[in-house]
C-alpha positions in Angstrom: -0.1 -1.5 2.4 -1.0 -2.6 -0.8 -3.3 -4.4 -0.9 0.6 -2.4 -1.3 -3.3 -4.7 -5.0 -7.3 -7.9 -7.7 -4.6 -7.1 -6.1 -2.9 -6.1 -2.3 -5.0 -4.5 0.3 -7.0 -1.9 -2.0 -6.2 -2.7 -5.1 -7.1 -6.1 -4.6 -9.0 -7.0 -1.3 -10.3 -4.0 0.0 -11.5 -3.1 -3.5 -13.2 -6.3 -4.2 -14.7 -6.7 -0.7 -16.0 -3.3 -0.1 -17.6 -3.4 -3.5 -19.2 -6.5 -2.3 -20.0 -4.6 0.8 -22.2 -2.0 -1.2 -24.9 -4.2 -2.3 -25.1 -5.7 1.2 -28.1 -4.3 1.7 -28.8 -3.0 5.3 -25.0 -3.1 6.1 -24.2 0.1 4.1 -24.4 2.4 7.3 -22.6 0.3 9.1 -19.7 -0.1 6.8 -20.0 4.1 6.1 -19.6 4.8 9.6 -16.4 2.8 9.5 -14.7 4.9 7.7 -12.0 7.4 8.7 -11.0 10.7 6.5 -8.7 13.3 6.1 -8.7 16.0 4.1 -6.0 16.4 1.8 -7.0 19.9 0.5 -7.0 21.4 4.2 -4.2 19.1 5.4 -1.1 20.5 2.3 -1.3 24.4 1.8 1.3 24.9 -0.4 1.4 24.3 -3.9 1.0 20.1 -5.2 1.6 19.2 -8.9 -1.2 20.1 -11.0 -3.8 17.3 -11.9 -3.6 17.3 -15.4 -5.9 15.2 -18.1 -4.8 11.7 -20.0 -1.7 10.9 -16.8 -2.0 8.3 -14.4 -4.2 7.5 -11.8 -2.4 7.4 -8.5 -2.9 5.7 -5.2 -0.7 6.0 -2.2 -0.8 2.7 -0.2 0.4 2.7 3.6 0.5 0.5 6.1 0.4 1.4 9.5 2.4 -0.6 11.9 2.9 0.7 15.8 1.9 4.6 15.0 3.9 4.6 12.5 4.5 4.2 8.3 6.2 0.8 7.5 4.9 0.2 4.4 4.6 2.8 1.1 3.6 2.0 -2.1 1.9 4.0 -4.9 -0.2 2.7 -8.1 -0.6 3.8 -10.6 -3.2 3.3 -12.8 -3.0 4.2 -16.6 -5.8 6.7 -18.2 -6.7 3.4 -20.2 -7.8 2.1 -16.9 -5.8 -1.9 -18.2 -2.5 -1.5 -16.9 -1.4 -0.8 -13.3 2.0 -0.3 -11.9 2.7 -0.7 -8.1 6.2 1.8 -7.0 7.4 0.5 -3.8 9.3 3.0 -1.4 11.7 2.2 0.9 10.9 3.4 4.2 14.8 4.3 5.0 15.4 6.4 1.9 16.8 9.9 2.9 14.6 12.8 1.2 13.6 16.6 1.7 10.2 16.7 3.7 7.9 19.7 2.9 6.1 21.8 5.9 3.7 19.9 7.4 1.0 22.0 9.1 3.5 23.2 12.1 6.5 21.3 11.3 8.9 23.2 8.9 10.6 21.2 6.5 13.6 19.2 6.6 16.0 19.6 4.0 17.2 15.4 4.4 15.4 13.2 6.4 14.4 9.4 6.4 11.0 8.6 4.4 9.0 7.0 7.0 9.7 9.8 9.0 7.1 11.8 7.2 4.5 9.8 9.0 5.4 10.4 11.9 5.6 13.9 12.0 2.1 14.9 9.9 0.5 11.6 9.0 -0.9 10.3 5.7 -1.1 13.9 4.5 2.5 15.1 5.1 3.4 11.0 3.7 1.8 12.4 0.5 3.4 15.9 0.0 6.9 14.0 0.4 6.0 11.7 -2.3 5.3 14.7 -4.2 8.2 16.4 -3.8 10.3 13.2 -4.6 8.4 12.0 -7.2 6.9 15.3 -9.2 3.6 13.5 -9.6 0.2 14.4 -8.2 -1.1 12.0 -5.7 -4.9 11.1 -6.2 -6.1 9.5 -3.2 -4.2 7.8 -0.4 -5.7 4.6 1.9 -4.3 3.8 5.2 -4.6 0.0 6.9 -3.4 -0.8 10.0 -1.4 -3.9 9.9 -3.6 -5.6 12.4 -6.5 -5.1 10.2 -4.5 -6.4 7.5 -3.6 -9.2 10.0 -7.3 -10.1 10.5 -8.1 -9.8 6.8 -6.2 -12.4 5.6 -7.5 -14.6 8.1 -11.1 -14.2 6.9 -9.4 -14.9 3.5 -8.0 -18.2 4.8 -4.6 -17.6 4.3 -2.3 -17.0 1.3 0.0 -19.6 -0.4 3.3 -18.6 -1.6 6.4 -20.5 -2.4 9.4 -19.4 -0.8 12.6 -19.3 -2.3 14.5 -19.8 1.0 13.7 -20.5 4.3 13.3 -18.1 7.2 14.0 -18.3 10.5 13.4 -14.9 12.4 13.4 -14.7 16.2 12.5 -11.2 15.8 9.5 -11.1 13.7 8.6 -14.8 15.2 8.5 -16.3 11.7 9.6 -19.9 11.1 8.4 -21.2 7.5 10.4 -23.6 5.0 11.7 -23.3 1.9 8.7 -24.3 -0.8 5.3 -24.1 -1.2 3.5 -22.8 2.4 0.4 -21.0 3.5 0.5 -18.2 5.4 -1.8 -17.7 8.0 -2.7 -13.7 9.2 0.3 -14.0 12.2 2.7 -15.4 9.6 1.4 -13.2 7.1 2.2 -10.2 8.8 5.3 -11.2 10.2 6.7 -12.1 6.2 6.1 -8.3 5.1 7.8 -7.0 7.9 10.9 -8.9 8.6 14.1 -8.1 7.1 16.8 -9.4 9.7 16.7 -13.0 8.4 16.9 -12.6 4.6 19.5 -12.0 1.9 21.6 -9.2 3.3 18.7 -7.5 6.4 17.7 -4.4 4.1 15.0 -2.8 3.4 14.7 -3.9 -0.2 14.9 -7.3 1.0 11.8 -7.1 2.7 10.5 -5.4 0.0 10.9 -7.9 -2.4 8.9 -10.6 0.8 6.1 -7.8 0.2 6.0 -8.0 -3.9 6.0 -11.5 -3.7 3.1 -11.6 -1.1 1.1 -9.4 -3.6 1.6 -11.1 -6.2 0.3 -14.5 -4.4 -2.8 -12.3 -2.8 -3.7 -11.3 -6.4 -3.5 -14.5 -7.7 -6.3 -15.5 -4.5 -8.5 -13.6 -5.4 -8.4 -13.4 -9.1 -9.3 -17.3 -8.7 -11.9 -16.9 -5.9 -15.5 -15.5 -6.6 -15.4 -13.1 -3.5 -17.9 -10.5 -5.2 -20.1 -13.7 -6.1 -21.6 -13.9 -2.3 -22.1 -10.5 -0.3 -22.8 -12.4 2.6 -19.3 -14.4 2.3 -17.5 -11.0 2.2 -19.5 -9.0 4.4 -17.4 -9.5 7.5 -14.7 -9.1 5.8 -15.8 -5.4 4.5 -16.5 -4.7 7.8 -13.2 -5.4 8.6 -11.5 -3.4 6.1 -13.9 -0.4 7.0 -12.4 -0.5 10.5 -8.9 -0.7 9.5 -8.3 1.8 6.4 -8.3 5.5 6.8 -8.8 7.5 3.3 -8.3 10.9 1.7 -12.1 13.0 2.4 -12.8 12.2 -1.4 -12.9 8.3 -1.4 -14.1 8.2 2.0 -17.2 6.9 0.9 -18.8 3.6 0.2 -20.2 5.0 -3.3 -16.9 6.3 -4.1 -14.8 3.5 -2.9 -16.6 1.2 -5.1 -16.3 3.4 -7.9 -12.4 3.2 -7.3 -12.9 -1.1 -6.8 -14.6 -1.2 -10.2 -12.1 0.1 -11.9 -9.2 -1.3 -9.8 -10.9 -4.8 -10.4 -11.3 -4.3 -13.7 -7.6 -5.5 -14.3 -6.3 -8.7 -15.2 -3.6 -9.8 -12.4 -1.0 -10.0 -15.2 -1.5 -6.3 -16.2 -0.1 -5.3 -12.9 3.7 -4.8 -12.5 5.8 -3.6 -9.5 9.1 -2.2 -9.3 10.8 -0.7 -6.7 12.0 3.1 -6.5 15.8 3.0 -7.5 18.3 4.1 -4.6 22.0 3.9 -3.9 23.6 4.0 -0.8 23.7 7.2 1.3 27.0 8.3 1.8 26.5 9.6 4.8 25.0 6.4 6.7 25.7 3.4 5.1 22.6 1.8 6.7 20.1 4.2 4.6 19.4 4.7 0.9 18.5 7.4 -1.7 17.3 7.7 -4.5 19.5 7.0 -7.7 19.9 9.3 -10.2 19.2 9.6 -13.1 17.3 6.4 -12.7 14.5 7.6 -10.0 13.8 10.6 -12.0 13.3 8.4 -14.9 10.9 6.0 -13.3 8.0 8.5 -12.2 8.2 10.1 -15.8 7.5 6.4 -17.5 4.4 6.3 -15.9 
């Protein structure tokens, strides 16, 4: 979830539209008592990768659709603070899950599964066991928030390279140029079923384009120029996200937005995490080796 992001849910409209929420004036306690937390440090007792000087800075991004994770992304942003890299997971990839609080760990299990079992927390000790890097902070949105928030935006053009037609996801857009209302919106970063071969990466790729488009928005739109144009939408955002206990602040989710929208919209890349089929189950994927490795080290 993004944002996932000048840039998908955080890194672009959450960032910029909380920011603006700060100097809002008499809205600050209301957007503060939004927020949801959970503490990371209380929440993974064993052992994480240590947070070392000069490496990346990085984000998990999850969207929550129905109770559980449909969407995972992580960015990454450099110690320079001008480049940012967006890792999409896919949900189906088979990994080893670590203990979460109760639940011991699972030796092979499917990604999304993680949320499920222990929440954002137990999301981000599996994408530190898979990845070997220390995650920073992690934000939550629910997809109906997300929904909502790109109503308030206006909706988001995007050109399609094919048409879809999905019964299941209720989306029915042309080929071309088209903007994409909240319902719509929503419905293009989840369906699958009705595009190149139904995986996955498919929808992946939906997602990546969708960001891509969002950025573009609101790099060309002065959101931060009128606190009272974005107001309703921080207090929309506040509703929908859940944080890690040490962003879960208005002071300290603006400190993140300022140097989130500090980037340039072309300084952001995103790549997918490299997998191969899973022998087992045709219909799930893990990661490829040597090449998944290789990717978290580049960062």
């Amino acid at each position: 979830m993004n944002v996932h992001l000048k840039r998908w849910l955080v890194v672009s409209g959450a960032a910029v539209v909380i920011a603006a929420g700060v100097v809002a004036g008499g809205s600050y306690w209301r957007l503060e008592s939004n927020l949801q937390t959970v503490d990371l440090a209380k929440e993974i007792t064993h052992p994480r990768p240590p947070s070392t000087p000069g490496r990346p800075l990085n984000i998990l991004l999850l969207g929550k659709d129905d109770g559980r994770s449909d969407t995972a992304m992580v960015v990454q942003l450099n110690a320079k603070g001008d480049q940012a890299r967006v890792v999409s997971i896919p949900r189906d990839t088979m990994v080893p899950r670590p203990r979460c609080g109760t639940n011991p760990p699972a030796a092979i299990a499917m990604f999304n599964s993680a949320f499920t079992t222990g929440g954002a927390a137990c999301t981000v000790a599996t994408v530190e066991q898979l990845s070997g890097i220390r995650i920073d902070h992690f934000v939550q949105i629910d997809f109906n928030g997300f929904r909502d928030v790109i109503d308030r935006l206006g909706g988001i053009d995007v050109t399609l390279p094919e048409a879809i037609d999905d019964d299941k996801s209720g989306l029915h857009v042309p080929a071309g140029p088209t903007r994409l209302d909240g319902t719509q919106a929503l419905a293009f970063v989840r369906t699958r079923y009705s595009i190149g071969d139904g995986s996955d990466l498919n929808r992946i790729k939906n997602q990546q384009l969708f960001m891509r488009a969002l950025s573009e928005k609101l790099a060309n739109e002065n959101w931060l120029g009128s606190p009272a144009k974005t107001l309703e939408l921080a207090d929309i955002l506040t509703k929908s996200i859940v944080t890690d206990s040490e962003i879960g602040s208005i002071p300290k989710l603006a400190d993140l937005a300022g140097k989130l929208t500090a980037l340039k919209p072309d300084a952001i890349t995103y790549v997918t995490l490299p997998t191969e089929t899973y022998p087992p189950d045709p219909n799930r994927v893990q990661p490829k080796q040597p090449e998944a490795d290789a990717l978290w080290q580049a960062a």
